[in-house]
Structures are given as structure tokens and as C-alpha cells.
N, C-alpha and C positions, 0 to 999 in steps of 0.2 A: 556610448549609450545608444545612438544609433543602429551602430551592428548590433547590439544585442538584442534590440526590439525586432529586428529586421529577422535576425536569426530565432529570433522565438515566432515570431510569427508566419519562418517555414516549417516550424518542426509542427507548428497547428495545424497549418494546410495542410502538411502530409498524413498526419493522423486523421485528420476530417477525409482526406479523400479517401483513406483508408475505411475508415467505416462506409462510405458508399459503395466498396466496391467488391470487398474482399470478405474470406472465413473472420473477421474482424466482427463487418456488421452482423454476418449471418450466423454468430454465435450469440449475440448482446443479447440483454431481456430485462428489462427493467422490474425489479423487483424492491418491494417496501422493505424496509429495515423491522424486522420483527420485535416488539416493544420487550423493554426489559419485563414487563410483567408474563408477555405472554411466554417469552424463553424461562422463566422461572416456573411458570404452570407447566411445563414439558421438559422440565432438565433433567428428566430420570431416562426418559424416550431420547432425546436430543444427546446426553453424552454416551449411552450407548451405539447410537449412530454416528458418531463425530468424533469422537475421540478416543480412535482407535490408533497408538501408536502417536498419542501425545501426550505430554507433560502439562500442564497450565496450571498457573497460580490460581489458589483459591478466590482471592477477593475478584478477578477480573474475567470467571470463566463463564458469565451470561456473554459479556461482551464479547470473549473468543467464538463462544458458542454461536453467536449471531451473524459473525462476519464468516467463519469456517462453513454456512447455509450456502455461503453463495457458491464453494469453492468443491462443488462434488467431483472435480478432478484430483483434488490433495487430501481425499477421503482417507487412504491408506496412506500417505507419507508420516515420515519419522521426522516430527516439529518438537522441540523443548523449547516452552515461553520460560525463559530464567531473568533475574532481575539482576541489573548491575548497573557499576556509574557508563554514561555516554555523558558525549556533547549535545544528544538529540532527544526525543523524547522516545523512540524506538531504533532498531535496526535489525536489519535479515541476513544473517551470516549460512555460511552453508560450510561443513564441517571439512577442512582439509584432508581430515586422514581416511572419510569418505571417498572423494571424489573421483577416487579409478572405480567406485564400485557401478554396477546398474543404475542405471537415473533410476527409479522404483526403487532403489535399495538406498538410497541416498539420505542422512541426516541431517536435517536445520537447525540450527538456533535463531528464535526470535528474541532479544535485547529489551528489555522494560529498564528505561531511567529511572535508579528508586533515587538519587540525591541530585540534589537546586547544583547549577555547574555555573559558571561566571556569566555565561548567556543567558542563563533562564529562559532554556527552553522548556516548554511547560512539563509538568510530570503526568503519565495517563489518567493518577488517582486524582487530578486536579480536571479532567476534559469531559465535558458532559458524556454521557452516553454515546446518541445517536455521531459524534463527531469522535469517538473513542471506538466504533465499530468501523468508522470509515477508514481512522488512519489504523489499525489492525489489519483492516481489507489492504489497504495500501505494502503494507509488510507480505502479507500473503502473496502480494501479487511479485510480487520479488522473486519467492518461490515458485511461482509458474515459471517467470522468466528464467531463473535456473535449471530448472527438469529441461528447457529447452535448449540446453549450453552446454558443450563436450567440457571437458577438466580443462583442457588449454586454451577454452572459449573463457571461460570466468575467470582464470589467473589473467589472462591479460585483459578482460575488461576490468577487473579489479585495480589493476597497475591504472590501466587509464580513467578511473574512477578518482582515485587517488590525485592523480597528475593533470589533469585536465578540466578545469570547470564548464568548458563546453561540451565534453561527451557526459560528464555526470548531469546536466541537465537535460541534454538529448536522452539520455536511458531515463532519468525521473519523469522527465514527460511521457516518455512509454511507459511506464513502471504505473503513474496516473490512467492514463490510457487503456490499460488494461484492468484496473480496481474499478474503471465506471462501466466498461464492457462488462463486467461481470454484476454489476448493479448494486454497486455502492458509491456510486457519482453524489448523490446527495449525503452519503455522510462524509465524504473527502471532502466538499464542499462545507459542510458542518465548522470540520475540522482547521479548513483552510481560513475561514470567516472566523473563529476563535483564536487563532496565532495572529490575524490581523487586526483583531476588535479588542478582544477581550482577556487572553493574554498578556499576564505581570512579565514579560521578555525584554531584551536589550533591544535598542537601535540594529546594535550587531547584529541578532539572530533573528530578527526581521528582514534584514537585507539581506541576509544568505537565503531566506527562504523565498523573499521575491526573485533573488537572482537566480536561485536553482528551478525551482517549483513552479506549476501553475498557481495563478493567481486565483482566487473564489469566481471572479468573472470569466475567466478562462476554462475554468470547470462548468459552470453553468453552458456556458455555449457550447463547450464539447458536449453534454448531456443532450441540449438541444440538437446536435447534431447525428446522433446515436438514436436517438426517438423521431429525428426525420427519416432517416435511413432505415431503422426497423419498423416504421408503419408504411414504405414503400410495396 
């Protein structure tokens, strides 16, 4: 238990000096999560700007729409949001038979859990809004990480995703890290505070999420840290 504390709280320090120092902080901008009402008054403007070379499910596309604001680097990427069983409540797959082609030429799948799995991890059409844009952002930001990744960079982080609970925390912490840079830290946050509070979940899938995941308090002081560092 120890090491894990120990090791979670260098992969902090490293992202906190990170934002002080580097293209990290000098990208961040903290931006309000745009209200379901006000993406509903502009979703005619909003999907023609945004969902160019995306697929989304009908009931959940304010909330793609809102998280997709933050992410004007994945303007043009090739995303299908399709729904299937997981163990999670989402996930960012990136399409195998893709992956020799040009990163810009590249296809995702984002994962919506439409069925209850032994863990009860929550379903999206169960997660409020503003906590249903964060963990969206949070999938997005997957997809930065992979435009960043050659083909033989993600099959083997994938293997050690798979095999390692310590590198898949190291990357979920970045993977975090980079959904609050882009300024949806408070609805990760949201999201992280509802799998701990208010969330019907097992013991089980509460403990994989503290194990892998920042924690709601660990996200607030990274935000804190990101808002010291951009009012420098």
C-alpha cells in the first residue's frame, strides 16, 4: 500500500512540474463546460462545426458536442461513438486495420456501456451531465494521446496496458492530465466525485478506480495547479 501511495504521488509531482514548465502549461485554459441548454440553443451551428467525420448516438450528442468544444485539434478526426457491453462505463479503442495509415487519416471507436456488468460500473445514461462531458473529455483525450503514438508505440502500450497495473495507471494519469489541460478538470472531477459518492457500483469497481485513477481530490489540486501555472 505504501508503494502505491509513494508511486502515485510521483507520477503527481511529475505532472505538476510538468504544467510549470513545459508546451503542457502553455497550452491549458480553463474553460466553463457549456450548459446543456445553451448547446441545445446552437446544435444546428455546433454539429456543423464539430461533427465532421463523426458518428454519435442520438440521445448523448449535447454531451459529445460539449466535450468535442474543447478538443479543436480532433476537429477533423474519424470518431464512431457506438454502444456495446464493457466492464467500464466507456473506452477509446483506435481501429487496428487503421493504424499503418497517416495519424490525420486514422479511425476511433469510442465504447458507451449500454448493459449493468457484475461491477456496476455506472452507465453514461445514468451520470449527470456536466460529469458525463468530463468523462467523454476524458475518452477524447485518449485520442490525442494516440495521434501522438507510431503503430508500434500503441500495440506495445496496449500489451503493457493490458499486463501491468502500474503503467496503466501511469498513462490514466496522463490520459487525466491532459482532459484537465484541455479544461474539463471539473467535469472529470464531477465524474470522479459520482463513482465515489453516488454511484449504485461494487466494492470491486470502486477499488480499481482508486487504484488506477486519480482520485476527485487529486484532480482538484491538479486544476489548482494548472491555474497557478497559467496565471503566471
Amino acid at each position: 500500500m505504501f508503494y502505491l501511495r509513494f508511486y502515485r504521488f510521483l507520477i503527481l509531482l511529475v505532472l505538476s512540474l510538468a504544467a510549470g514548465g513545459n508546451s503542457f502549461s502553455q497550452s491549458y485554459k480553463y474553460s466553463s463546460i457549456p450548459s446543456y441548454e445553451w448547446v441545445q440553443e446552437h446544435i444546428d451551428s455546433l454539429r456543423v462545426e464539430l461533427l465532421v467525420n463523426k458518428t454519435v448516438p442520438s440521445d448523448y450528442e449535447c454531451s459529445i458536442l460539449a466535450a468535442l468544444m474543447l478538443y479543436p485539434d480532433l476537429k477533423n478526426t474519424r470518431i464512431k461513438f457506438k454502444r456495446s457491453a464493457l466492464k467500464t462505463t466507456m473506452a477509446a479503442l483506435p481501429s487496428v486495420t487503421d493504424m499503418f495509415r497517416l495519424r490525420d487519416k486514422r479511425h476511433y471507436k469510442i465504447i458507451i456501456n449500454h448493459k449493468r456488468n457484475k461491477r456496476k460500473s455506472p452507465l453514461l445514461k445514468d451520470v449527470p451531465y456536466h460529469a458525463r462531458v468530463g468523462v467523454i473529455g476524458h475518452e477524447l483525450a485518449h485520442l490525442v494521446d494516440y495521434n501522438n503514438k507510431s503503430f508500434i508505440r500503441i500495440v506495445g502500450n496496449g500489451v503493457a496496458y493490458v499486463i501491468s497495473d502500474s503503467f496503466k495507471q501511469t498513462l490514466e494519469y496522463k490520459i487525466d492530465g491532459i482532459t484537465i489541460n484541455q479544461g474539463l478538470g471539473h467535469g472529470l472531477y464531477n465524474f470522479r466525485l459520482f463513482v465515489e459518492e453516488e454511484a449504485e457500483t461494487t466494492k470491486e469497481y470502486r477499488k480499481f478506480k482508486e487504484k488506477i485513477y486519480m482520485a476527485s481530490s487529486e484532480i482538484v489540486q491538479m486544476i489548482k495547479d494548472f491555474d497557478r501555472a497559467e496565471s503566471r
